[in-house]
MARNUDREN-529902 format. One line per 10 residues: number of its first residue (from 1); for each residue x, y, z of N, C-alpha, C, O. Coordinates in steps of 0.02 Angstrom, whole numbers. Each point is the difference from the previous one (the first is absolute). Layout:
N
NUM = X Y Z X Y Z X Y Z X Y Z ~ ...
This chain:
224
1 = 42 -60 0 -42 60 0 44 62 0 55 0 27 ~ -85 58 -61 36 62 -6 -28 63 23 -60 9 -8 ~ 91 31 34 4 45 35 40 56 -28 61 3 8 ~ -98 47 -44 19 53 -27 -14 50 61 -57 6 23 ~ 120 37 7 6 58 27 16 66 -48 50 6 -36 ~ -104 42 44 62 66 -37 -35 67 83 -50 19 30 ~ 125 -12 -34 -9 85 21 12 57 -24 49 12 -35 ~ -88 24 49 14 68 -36 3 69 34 -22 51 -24 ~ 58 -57 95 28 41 57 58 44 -35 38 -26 -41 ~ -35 91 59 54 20 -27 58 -18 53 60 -5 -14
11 = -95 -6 95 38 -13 55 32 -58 -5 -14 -37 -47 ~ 69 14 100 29 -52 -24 -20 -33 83 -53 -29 13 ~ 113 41 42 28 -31 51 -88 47 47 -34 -20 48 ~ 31 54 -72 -46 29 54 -87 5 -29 -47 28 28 ~ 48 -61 -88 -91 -23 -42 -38 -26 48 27 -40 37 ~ -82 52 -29 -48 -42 61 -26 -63 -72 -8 -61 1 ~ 2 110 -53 -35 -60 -37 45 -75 -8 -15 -57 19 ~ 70 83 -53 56 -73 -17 11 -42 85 -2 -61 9 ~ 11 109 37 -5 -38 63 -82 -56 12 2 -61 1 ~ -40 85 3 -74 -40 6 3 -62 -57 -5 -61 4
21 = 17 111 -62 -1 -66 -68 50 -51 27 -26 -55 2 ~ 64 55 10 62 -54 16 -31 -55 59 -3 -61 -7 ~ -20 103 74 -25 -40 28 -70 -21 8 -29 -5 54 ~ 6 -7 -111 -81 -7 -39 32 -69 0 -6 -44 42 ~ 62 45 -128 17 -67 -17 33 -36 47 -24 -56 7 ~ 89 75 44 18 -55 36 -53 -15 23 -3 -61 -9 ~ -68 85 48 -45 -48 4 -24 -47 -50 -31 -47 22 ~ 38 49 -74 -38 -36 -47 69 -66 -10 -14 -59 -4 ~ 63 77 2 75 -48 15 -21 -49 43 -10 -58 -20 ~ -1 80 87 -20 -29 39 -36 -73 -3 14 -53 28
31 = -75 75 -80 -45 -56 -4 11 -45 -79 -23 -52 -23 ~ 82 118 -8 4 -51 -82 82 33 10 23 57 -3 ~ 0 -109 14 70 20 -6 40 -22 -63 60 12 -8 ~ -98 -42 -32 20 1 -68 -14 53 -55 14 1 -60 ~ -50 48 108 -31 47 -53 75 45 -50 52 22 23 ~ -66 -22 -65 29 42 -51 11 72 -2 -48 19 -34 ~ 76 24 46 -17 79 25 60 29 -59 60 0 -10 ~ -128 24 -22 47 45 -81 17 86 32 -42 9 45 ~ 62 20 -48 16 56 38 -1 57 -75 22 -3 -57 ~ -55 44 92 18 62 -45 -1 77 33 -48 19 32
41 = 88 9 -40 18 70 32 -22 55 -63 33 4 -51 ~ -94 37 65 8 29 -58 30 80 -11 -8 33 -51 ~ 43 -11 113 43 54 16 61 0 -33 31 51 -15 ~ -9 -136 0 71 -23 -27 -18 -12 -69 23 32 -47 ~ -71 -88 41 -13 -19 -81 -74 48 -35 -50 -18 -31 ~ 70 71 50 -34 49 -22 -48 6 -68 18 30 -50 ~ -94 -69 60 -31 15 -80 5 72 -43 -9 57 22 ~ 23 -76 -78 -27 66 -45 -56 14 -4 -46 -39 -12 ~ 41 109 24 -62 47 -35 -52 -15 -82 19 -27 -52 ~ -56 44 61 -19 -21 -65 17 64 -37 -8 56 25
51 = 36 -70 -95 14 22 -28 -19 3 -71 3 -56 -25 ~ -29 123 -32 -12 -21 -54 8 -75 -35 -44 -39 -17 ~ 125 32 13 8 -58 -31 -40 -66 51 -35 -43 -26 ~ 45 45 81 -34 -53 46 -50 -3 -14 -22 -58 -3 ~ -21 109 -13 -83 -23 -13 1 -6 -53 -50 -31 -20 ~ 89 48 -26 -19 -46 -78 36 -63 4 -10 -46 -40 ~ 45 45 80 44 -77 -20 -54 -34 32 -12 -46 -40 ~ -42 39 104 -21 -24 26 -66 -23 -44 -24 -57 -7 ~ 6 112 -18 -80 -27 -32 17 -16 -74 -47 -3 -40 ~ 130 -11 12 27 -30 -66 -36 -71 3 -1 -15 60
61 = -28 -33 -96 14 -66 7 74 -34 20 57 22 -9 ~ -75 -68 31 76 -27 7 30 -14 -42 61 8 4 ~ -87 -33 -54 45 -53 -75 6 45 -52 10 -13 -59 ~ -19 92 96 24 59 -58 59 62 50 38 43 -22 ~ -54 -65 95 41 40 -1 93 -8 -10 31 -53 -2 ~ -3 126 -2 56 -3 -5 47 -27 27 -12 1 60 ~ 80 -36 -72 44 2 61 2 37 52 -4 -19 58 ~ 12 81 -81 19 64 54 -64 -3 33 3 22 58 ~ -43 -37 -70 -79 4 38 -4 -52 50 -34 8 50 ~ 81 -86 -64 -21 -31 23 54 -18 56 -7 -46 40
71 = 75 99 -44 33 22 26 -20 51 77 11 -5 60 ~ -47 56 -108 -38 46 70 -41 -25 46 -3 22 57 ~ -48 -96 -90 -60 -28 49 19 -40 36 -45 -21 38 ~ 134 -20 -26 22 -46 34 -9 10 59 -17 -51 29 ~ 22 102 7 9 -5 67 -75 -9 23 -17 -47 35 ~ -22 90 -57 -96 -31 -5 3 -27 4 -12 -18 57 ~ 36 -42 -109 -28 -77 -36 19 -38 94 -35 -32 40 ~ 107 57 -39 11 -47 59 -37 39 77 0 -23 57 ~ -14 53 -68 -25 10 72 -95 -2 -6 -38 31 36 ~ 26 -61 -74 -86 -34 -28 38 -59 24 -4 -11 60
81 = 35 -23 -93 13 -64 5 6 -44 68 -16 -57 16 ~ 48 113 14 17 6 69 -53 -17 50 -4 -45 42 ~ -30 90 -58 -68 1 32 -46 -45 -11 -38 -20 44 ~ 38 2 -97 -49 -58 -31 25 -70 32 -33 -52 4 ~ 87 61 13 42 -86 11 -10 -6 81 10 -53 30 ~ -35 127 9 14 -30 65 -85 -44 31 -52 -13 -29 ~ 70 4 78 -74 -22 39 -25 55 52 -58 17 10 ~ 110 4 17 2 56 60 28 53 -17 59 0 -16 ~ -99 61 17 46 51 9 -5 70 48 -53 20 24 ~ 92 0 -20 1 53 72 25 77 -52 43 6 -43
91 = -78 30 65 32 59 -24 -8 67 60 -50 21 28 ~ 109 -4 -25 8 56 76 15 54 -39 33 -2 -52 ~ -63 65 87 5 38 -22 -26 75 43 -55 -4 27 ~ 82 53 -22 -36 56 47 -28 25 -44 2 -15 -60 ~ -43 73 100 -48 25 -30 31 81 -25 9 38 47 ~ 1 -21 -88 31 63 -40 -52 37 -8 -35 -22 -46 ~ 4 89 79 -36 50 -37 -59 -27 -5 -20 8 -58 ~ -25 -42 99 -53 -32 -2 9 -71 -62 -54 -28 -8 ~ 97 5 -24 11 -34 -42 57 -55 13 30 -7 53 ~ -21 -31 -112 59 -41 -9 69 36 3 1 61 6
101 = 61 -99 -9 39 33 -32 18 2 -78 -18 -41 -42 ~ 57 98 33 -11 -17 -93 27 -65 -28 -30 -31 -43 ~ 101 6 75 11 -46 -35 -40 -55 12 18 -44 -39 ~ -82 17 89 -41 -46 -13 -38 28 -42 -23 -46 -34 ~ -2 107 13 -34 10 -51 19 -17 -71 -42 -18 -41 ~ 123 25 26 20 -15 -44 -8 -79 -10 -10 -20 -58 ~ 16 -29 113 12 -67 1 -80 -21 -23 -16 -44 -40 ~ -23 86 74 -100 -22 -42 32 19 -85 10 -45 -41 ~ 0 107 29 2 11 -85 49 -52 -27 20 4 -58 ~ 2 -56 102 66 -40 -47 -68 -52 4 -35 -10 -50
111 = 23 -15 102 -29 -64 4 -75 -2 -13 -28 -54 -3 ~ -4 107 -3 -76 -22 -61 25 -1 -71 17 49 -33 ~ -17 -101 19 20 -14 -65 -52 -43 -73 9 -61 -7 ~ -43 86 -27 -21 -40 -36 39 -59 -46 48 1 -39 ~ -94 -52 63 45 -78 -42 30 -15 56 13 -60 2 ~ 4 89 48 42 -27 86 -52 -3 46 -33 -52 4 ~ 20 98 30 -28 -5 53 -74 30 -5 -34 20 47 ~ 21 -21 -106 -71 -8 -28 -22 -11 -62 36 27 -42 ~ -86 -60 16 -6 10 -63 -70 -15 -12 -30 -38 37 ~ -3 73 -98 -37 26 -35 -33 -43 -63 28 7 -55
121 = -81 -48 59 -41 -49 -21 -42 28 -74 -10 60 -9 ~ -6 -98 -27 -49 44 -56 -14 41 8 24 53 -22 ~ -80 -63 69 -49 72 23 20 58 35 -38 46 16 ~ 113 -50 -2 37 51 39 -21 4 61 -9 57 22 ~ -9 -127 31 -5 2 51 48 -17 18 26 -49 -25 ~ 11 93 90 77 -37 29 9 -29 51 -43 10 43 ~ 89 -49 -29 2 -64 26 72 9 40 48 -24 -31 ~ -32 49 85 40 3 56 24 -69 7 -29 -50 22 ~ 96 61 -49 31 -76 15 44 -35 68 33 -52 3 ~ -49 105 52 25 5 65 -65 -22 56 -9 39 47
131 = -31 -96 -54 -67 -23 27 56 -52 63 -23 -2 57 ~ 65 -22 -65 26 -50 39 23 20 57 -15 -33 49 ~ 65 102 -37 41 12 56 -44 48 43 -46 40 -10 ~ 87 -67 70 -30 33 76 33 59 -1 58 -15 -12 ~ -62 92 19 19 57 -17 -2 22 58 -55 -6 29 ~ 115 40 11 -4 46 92 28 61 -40 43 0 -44 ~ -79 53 73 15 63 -31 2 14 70 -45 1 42 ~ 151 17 -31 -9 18 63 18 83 19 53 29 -17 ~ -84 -11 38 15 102 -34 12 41 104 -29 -10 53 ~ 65 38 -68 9 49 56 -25 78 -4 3 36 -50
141 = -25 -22 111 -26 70 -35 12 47 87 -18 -12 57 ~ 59 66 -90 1 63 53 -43 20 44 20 11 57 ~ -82 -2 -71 -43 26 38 -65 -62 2 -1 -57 -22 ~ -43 93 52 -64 -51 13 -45 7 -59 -19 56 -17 ~ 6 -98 -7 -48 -8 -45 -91 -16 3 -46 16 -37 ~ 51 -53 100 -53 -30 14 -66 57 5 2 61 -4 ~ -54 -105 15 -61 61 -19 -24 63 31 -38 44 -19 ~ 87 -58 93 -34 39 46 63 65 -4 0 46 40 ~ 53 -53 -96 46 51 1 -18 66 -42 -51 -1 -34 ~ 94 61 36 -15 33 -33 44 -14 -73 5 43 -44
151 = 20 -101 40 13 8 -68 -31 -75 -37 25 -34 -45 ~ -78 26 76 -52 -52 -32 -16 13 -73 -17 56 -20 ~ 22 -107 -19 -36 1 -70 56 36 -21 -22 53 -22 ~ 93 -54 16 85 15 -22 21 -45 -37 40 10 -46 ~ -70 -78 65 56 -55 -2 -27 -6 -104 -42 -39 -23 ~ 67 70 -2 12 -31 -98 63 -40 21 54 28 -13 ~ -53 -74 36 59 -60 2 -45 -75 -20 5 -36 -50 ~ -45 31 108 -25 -64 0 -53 -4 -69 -2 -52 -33 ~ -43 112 12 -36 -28 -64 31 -13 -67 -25 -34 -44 ~ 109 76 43 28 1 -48 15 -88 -3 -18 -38 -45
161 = 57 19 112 3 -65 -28 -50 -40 -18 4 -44 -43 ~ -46 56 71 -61 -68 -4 -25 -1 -60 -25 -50 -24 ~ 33 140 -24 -29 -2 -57 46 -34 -69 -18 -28 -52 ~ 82 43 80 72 -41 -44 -15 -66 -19 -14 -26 -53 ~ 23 3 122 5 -72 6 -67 -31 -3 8 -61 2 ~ -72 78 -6 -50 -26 -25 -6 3 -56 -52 -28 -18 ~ 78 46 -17 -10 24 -82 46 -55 -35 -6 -13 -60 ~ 48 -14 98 60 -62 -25 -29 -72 64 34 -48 19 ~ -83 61 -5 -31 -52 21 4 -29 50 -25 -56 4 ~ 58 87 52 17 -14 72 -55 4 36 -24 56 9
171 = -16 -129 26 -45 -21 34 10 19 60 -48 28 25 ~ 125 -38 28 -5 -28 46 48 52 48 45 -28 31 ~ -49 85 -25 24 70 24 -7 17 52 -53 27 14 ~ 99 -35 30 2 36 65 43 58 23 57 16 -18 ~ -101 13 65 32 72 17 19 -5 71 -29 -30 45 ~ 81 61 -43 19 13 76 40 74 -6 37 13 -47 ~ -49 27 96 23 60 18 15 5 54 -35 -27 43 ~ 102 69 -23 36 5 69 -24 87 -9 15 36 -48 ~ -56 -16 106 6 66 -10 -32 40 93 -40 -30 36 ~ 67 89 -20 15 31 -43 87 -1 25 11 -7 61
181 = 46 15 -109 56 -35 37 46 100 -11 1 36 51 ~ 25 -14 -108 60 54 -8 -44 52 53 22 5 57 ~ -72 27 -70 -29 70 29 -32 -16 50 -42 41 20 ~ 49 -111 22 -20 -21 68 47 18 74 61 5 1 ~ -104 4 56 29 -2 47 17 -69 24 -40 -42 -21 ~ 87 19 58 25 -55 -8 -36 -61 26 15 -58 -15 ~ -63 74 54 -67 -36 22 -15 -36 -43 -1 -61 -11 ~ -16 131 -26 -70 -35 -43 58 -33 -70 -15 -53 -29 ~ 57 78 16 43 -21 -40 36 -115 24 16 -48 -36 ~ -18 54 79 -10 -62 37 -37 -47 -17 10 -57 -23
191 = -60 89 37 -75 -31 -12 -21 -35 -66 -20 -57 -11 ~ 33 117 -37 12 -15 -66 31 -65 -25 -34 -41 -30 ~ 87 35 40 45 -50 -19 -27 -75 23 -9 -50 -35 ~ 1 61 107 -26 -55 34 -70 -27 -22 -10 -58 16 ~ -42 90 -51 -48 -16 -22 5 -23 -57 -41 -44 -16 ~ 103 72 -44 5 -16 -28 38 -80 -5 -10 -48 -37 ~ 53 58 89 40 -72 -2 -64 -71 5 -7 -52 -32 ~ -33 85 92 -51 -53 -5 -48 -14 -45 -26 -55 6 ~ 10 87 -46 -48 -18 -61 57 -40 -55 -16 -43 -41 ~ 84 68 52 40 -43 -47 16 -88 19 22 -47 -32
201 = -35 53 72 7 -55 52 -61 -69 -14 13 -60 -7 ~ -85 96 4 -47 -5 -6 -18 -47 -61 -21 -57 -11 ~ 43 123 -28 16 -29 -88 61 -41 -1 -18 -57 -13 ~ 62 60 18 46 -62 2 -32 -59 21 2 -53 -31 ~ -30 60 80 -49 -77 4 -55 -26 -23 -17 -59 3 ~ -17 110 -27 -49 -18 -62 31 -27 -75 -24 -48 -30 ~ 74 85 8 28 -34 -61 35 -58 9 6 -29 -54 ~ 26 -6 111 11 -52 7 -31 -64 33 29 -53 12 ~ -95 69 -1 -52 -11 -3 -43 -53 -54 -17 -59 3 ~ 9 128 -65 -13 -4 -42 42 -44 -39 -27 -50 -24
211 = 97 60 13 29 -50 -35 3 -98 26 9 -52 -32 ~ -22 67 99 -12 -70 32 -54 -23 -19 -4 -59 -14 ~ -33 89 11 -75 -24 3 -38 -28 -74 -47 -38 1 ~ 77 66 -69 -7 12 -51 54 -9 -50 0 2 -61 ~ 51 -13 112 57 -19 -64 8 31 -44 14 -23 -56 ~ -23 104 76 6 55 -35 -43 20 -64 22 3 -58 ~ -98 14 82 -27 0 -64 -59 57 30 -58 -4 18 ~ 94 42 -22 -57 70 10 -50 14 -23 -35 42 28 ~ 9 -82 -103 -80 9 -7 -46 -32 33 -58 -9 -20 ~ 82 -10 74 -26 -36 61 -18 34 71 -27 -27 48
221 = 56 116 -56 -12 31 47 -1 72 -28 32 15 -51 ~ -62 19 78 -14 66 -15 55 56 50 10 7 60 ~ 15 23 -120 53 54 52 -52 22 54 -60 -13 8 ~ 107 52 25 -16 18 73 -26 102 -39 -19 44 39
């Protein structure tokens, strides 16, 4: 079984996110210690922007486009591929400006891909080819978000993903948020983490769970 991690912290030694993500999976080690863990940093292996040529190389057919085209879409091709091949994947990430950060934004414009990670039937109904993997979207965020704050109804993080990754066919999506952690007093900044550790905790034992129980076959359970 595989286990795709990416982070997209600009922080390194001091990220709450890459810290939580790490000890998400050693729980999941724990119970599959054969698991497979593909790693991706996307601060280091930095996606490209889309770019004129990127969006024409992208919506070229394949068996016309150019070398040089098919040159520019490699790093795409492999990081669809990537994604498509795992079973598990974790993606950490803080919360930037009520949002993602850019370079996971860039990593969505690499990895919706038509003919990869979706594709498009006679009738031009599309078909999300990412229905199999268990998805933790694990996000950190500065301040409080929750309903009773004054910065309720902020968060364009969580619909952006759900609207991405539903569109490439991801069933089985879970959210967890550590908040509120940078613009906290250290209390409540505490608190945060610790709630968050336990819902990760939580979910770590539901997906291994799930893989016991089912021998890994998620159209057998409905995300959370």
């Amino acid at each position: 079984m595989k286990l795709l991690h990416v982070d997209a912290s600009a922080k390194r030694a001091t990220s709450n996110s890459r810290a939580l993500a790490r000890q998400f999976i050693a729980l999941l080690q724990q119970g599959l210690p054969d698991l497979e863990v593909d790693y991706l940093d996307l601060t280091v292996d930095v996606p490209s922007h889309v770019t004129e040529e990127f969006a024409r190389a992208i919506y070229t057919p394949k068996d016309l486009r150019t070398v040089e085209m098919h040159d520019l879409l490699a790093d795409s091709d492999r990081m669809a591929t990537q994604l498509l091949a795992a079973d598990l994947v974790v993606f950490a990430m803080p919360m930037y400006n009520w949002s993602m950060p850019s370079v996971f934004k860039a990593y969505i414009d690499n990895i919706i891909r038509a003919g990869l990670t979706y594709i498009s039937d006679e009738q031009g109904i599309i078909h999300g080819q990412l229905d199999k993997q268990r998805i933790l979207f694990l996000s950190t965020r500065g301040a409080d978000l929750g309903p009773e704050s004054r910065y309720a109804g902020m968060d364009a993080l969580t619909p952006a993903l759900q609207a991405a990754f539903k569109f490439i066919g991801a069933r089985h999506m879970h959210f967890v948020n550590a908040e509120p952690l940078e613009f906290a007093q250290p209390q409540a900044r505490e608190a945060g983490l610790a709630k968050a550790k336990l819902e990760l905790a939580e979910l770590a034992q539901t997906w291994l769970r799930t893989i016991a129980d089912t021998d890994f076959a998620p159209s057998l359970e409905h995300a959370i």
